[in-house]
N, C-alpha and C positions, 0 to 999 in steps of 0.2 A: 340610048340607054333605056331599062327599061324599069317603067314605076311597077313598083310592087301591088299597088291597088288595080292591077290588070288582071292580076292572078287570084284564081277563085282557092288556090292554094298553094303554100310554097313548105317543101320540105328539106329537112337537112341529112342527109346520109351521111355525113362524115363521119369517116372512122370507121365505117359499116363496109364491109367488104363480099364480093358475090356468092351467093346468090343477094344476099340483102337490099342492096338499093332498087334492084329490080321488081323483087318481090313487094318492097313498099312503094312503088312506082305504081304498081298496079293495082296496088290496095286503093291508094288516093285517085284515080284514074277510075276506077270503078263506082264510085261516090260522085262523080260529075256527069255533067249532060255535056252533052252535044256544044262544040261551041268554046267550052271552059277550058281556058287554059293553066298548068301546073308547072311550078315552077320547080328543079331539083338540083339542090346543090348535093354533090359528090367530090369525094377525093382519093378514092380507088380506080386509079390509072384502067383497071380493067371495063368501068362503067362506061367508058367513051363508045366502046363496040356494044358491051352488054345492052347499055339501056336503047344506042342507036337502032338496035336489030331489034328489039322489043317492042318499041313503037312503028318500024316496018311492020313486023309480021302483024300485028293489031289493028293493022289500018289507020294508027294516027299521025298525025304530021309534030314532024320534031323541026319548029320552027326555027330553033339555032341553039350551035352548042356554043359556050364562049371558057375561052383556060385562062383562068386567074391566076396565076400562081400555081401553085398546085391545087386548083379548086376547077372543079367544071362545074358551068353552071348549063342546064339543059331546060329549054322552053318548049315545051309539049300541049298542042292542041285537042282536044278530045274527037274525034271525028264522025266517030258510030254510036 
């Protein structure tokens, strides 16, 4: 499990539907260095691909996704 004090930041998308969690993905994501990882909770079924294929094409690593209920939670490393 993972402690929250890991993450240089943790946001909430919920309710927020796409483009949105992606776009605030990348807001928060561009505020860190190298190294920092970002925590993103989502509950638009569509974020599972959106945000996975976002952090592809970016070059960062999407450490793990985990489905809560209807909640994803996505752990995102900064890379570049």
């Amino acid at each position: 499990m993972n402690n929250d004090n890991e993450f240089k930041k943790i946001i909430d998308v919920r309710g927020l539907y796409c483009p949105e969690p992606v776009f605030r993905t990348k807001i928060e994501m561009e505020k860190m260095i190298r190294g920092d990882k970002l925590k993103v909770v989502a509950d638009d079924p569509q974020s599972e691909e959106d945000i996975s294929r976002w952090v592809n094409r970016n070059g960062h690593e999407l450490v793990s996704i985990d489905k809560k209920e209807q909640n994803l939670v996505f752990i995102i490393r900064k890379a570049k």
